[in-house]
C-alpha positions in Angstrom: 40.8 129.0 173.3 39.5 125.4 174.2 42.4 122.6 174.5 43.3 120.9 171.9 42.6 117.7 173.4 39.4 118.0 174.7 38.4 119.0 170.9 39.5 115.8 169.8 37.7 113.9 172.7 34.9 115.5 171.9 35.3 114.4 168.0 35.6 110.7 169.6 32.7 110.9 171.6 30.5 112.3 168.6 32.3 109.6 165.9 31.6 106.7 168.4 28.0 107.7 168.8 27.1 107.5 165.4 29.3 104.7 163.9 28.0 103.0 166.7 24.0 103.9 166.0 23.6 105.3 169.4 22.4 108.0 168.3 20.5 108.8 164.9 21.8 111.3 162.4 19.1 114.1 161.8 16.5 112.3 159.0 17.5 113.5 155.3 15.6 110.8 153.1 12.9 111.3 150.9 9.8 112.1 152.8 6.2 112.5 151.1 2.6 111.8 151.3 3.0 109.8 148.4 5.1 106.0 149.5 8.6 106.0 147.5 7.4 102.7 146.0 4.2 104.4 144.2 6.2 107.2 142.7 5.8 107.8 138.9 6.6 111.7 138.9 9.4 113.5 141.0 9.9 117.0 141.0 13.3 119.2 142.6 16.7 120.5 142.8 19.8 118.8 141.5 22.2 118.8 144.8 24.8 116.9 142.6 25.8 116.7 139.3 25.3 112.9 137.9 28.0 110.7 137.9 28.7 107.6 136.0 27.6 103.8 137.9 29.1 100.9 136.9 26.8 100.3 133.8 27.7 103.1 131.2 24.2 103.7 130.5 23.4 105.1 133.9 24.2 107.8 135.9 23.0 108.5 139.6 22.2 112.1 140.8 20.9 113.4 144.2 17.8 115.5 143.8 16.5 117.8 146.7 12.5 116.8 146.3 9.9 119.3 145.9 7.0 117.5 144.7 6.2 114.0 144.2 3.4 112.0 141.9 2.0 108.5 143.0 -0.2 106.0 141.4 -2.7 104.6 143.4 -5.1 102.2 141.9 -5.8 103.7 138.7 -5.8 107.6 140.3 -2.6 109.6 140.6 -1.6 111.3 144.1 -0.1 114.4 144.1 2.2 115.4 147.4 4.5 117.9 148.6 7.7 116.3 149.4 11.0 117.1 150.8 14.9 115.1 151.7 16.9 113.7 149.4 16.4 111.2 147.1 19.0 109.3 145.0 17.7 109.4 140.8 19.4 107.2 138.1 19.7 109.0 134.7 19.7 107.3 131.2 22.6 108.4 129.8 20.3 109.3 126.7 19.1 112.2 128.1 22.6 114.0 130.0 24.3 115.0 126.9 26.1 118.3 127.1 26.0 119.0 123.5 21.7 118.9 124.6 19.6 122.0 125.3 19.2 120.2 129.2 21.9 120.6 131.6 22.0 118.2 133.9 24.1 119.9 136.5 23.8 121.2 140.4 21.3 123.7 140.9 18.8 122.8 138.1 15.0 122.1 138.7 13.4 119.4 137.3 10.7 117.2 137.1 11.6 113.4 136.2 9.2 110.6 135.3 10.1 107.3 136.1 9.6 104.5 138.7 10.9 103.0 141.7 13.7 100.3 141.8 13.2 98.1 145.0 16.5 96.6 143.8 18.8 100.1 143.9 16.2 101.5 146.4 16.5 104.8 144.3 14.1 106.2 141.6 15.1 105.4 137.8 13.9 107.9 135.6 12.9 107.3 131.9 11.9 111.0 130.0 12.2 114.3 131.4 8.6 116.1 131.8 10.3 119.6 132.0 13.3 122.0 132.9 12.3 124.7 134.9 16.3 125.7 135.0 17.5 128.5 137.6 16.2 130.2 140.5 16.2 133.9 139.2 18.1 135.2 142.8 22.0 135.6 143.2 22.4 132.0 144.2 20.5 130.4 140.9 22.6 132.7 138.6 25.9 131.9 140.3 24.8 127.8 139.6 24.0 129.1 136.1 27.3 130.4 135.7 28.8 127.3 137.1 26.9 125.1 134.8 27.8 126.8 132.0 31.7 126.7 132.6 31.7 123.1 133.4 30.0 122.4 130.1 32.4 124.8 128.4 35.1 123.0 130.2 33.8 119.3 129.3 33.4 120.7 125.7 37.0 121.7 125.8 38.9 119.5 127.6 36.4 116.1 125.7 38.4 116.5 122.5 41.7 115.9 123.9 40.5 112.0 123.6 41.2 110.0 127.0 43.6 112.3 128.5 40.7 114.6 128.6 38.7 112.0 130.2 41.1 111.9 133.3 41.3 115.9 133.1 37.8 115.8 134.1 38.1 113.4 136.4 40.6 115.6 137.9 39.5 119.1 137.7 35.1 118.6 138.1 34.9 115.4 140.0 33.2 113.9 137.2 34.3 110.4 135.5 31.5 110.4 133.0 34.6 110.6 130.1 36.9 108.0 132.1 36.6 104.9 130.4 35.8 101.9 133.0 38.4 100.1 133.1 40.8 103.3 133.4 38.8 103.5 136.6 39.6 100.2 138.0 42.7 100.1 137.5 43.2 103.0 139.8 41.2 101.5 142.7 43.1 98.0 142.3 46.4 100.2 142.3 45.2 101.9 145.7 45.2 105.2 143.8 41.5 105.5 144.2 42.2 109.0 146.1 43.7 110.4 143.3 40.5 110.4 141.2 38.4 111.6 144.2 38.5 115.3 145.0 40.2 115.8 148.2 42.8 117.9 149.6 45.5 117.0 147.4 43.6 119.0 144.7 42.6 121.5 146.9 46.4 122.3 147.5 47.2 121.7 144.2 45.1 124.3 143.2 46.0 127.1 145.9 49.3 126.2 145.3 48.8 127.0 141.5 46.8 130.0 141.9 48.9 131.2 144.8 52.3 130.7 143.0 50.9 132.6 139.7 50.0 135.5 141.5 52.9 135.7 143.4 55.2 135.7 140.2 52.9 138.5 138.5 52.5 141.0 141.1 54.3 140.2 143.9 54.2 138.0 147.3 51.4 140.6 149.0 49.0 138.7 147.2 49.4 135.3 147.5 47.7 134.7 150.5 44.3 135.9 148.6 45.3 134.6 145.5 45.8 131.1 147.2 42.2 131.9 148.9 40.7 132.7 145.7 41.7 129.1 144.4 40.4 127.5 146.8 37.4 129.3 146.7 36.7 129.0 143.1 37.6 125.3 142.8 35.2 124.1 145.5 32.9 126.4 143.3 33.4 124.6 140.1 34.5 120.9 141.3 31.1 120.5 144.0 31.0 119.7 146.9 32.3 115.9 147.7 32.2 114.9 151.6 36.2 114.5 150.7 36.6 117.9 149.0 34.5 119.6 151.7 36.5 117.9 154.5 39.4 119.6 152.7 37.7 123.2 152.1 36.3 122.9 156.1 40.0 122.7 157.4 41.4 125.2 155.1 39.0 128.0 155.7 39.8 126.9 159.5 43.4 127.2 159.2 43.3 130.4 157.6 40.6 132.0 160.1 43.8 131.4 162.8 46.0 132.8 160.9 44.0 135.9 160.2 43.6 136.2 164.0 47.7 135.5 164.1 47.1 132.5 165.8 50.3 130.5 165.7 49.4 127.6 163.6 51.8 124.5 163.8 51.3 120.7 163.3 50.8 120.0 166.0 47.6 121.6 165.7 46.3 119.8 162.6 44.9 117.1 164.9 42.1 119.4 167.1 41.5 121.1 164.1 40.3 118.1 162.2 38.5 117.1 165.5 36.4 120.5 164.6 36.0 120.1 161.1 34.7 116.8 162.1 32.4 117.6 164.5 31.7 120.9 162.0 31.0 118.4 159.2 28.5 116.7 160.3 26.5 120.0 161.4 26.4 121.1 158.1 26.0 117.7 155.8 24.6 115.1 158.2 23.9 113.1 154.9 27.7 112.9 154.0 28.4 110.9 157.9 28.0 107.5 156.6 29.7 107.4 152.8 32.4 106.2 152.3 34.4 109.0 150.8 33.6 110.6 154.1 35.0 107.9 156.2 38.2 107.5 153.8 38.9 110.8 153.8 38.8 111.1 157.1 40.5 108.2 158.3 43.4 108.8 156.1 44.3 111.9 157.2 43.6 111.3 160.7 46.3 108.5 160.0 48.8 110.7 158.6 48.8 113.4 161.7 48.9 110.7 164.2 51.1 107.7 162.3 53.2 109.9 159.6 55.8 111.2 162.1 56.4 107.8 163.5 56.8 106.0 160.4 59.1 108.8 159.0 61.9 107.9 162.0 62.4 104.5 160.3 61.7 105.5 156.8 64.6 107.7 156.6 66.9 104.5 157.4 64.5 103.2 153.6 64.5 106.3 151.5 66.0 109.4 150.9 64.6 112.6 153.1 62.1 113.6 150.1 60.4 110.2 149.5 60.3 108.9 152.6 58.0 111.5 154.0 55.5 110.3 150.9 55.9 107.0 151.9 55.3 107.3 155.6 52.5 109.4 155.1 51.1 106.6 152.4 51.6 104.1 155.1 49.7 105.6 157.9 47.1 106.5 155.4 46.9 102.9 154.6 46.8 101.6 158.0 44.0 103.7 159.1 41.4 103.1 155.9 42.5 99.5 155.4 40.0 98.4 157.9 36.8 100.4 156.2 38.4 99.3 152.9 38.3 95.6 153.6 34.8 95.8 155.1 33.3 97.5 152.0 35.3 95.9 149.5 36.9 92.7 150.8 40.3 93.6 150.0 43.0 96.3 150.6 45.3 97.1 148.6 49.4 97.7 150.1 51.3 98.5 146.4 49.1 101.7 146.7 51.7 103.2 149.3 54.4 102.9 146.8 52.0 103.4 143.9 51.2 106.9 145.5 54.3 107.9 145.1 55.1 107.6 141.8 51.7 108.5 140.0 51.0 111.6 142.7 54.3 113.6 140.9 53.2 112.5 137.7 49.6 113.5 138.4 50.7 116.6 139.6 52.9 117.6 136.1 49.8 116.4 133.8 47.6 118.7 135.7 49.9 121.6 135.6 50.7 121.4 131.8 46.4 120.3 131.6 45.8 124.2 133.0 48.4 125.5 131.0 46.7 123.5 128.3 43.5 124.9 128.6 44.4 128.6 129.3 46.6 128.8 126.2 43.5 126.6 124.4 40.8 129.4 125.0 43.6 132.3 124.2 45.0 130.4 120.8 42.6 127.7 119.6 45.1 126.3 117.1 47.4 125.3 120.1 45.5 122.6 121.6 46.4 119.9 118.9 49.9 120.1 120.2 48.4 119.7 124.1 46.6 117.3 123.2 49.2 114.8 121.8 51.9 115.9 124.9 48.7 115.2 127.8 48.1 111.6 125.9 51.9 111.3 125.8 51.8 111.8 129.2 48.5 109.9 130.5 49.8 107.2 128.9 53.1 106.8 131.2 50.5 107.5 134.1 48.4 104.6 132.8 51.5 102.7 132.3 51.9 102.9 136.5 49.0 102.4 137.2 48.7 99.1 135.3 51.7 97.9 136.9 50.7 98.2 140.2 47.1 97.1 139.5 48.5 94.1 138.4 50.6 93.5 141.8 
């Protein structure tokens, strides 16, 4: 097996080429015949399911491009194209109570024009919904589709509780009312609304622990396995989510070899899902969820420990491992926070640890929620008014420390 260390100078070496533009990540923009700034007609694949911008009425999707439609002159110019190329929705036309679904996996083809402003294409009508691929991998985003919508039409009547559920559980804010949203990224909690491994262990934790209790601790390993697996399923793919899912699966491929797995080996192992990472998604390298997500947790496996020796002079045993993992989390994105949003925020270490618990309970009792929901309709009146009960405490934190 290759040292540790020389997997994390290798991860060095690769992150200081690129954030340093020595190198150029392999090309995945829009490509055509047809120049972006002529486009009228756009045809592909949905790689992302829209989420909301800062103007309600919009919503910005990544479409996989298939075909493309110019105007040249008074003659249009038809093209075959490929890449990716960012769309902006009306949110007249997503609507899941609509015949459309605008969700990963679906083809379409958009009308619209380009915005030199957003540099993306803003669509006005829809020309037509060609749907599903008819193979194993169209009817699984079919299925998907169809449970998210389920789930939105679910979850939607439980007011603005059910806005953060969503959040929460598929990524998307689309029913998270703006300034709910702002108040979490003034509060520092911005990595509580953006899938990531916290989630991801939620769930396994959930799944695992269920299982376990049912039919016994054989089966918690797959059960736990099965959580994750299904979650990254439903939720998408976000460069945070599949940082997490990269160095799960890793973990539990040593493991299944009965490789002894110890923290001290967290550090080359996100060296690999690095370096792994940007294989697979070359487009997620220069985000910023990607570099957040990273950052922070490269801070907690190389700052947490540290910061736990004086924390435990501070805090009890229990909270001061939340806080010194909050601080080196902190320390490590503050620099890409400040350079993308000309600020940082500090109450977020101690913010973290208050709303994460709470977080954690109103997802739990959210599950429960929508199991017992499906199983005995009449039920979710009474979940509904003990989630707002409780998203309004959360709220009530998050305030607070938005205000500090």
């Amino acid at each position: 097996m290759i040292k540790g260390n020389t997997v994390v100078v290798a991860a060095l070496v690769c992150a200081f080429f690129l954030y340093g533009k020595l190198v150029c990540v392999h090309n995945t923009g829009f490509m055509s015949l047809v120049p972006a700034k002529t486009l009228c007609m756009v045809k592909g694949k949905l790689v992302s399911s829209p989420e909301k911008m800062s103007s309600k009425a919009v919503y910005s999707a990544i479409l996989c491009a298939e075909q493309a439609t110019g105007t040249m002159g008074n003659y249009a110019v038809h093209s075959s194209a490929k890449g990716f190329l960012q769309v902006t929705i009306p949110s007249s036309l997503i609507d899941f109570y609509s015949g459309v679904c605008f969700e990963q996996g679906e083809t379409l083809c958009l009308k619209g024009n380009w915005s030199e402003q957003r540099n993306c294409f803003q669509v006005s009508s829809l020309e037509s919904c060609q749907g599903y691929a008819s193979n194993l991998v169209g009817t699984l985003y079919h299925v998907r589709a169809r449970c998210r919508i389920s789930f939105k039409r679910l979850v939607s009547a439980w007011n603005d509780a059910g806005g953060l559920i969503i959040s929460l559980l598929s990524g998307s804010r689309v029913y998270l009312n703006d300034d709910v949203a702002e108040a979490f990224r003034n509060a520092g909690l911005s990595h509580i609304l953006a899938l990531s491994g916290m989630h991801l262990s939620f769930m396994a934790a959930l799944s695992g622990g269920f299982f376990a209790k049912l039919f016994g601790k054989k089966y918690e390993a797959v059960a736990r396995l099965f959580g994750i697996l299904f979650f990254v399923w439903f939720a998408g793919l976000s460069p945070s989510l599949f940082r997490a899912f990269l160095f799960s699966m890793v973990i539990a491929v040593l493991q299944f070899f009965k490789c002894r797995v110890e923290e001290d080996c967290f550090l080359p192992v996100l060296a690999f899902v690095f370096m792994m990472h940007i294989v697979l998604r070359p487009q997620d390298v220069f985000t910023l969820a990607f570099m957040l997500s990273y950052s922070a947790l490269l801070g907690i496996l190389v700052c947490s420990t540290a910061f736990m020796r004086y924390g435990t002079f501070l805090f009890p045993s229990s909270i001061a491992h939340s806080v010194s993992s909050s601080v080196a989390a902190f320390v490590f994105t503050a620099p890409i926070s400040f350079s993308v949003f000309g600020a940082v925020h500090p109450f977020g270490i101690f913010a973290t640890v208050i709303v994460s618990p709470l977080v954690s309970v109103f997802l739990c009792i959210a599950v429960a929620g929508i199991l017992f929901s499906l199983m005995i309709p009449f039920l979710s009146p009474a979940f509904s008014c003990i989630l707002n009960a409780l998203y309004c405490l959360i709220l009530f934190f998050v305030r607070f420390f938005a205000r500090g």
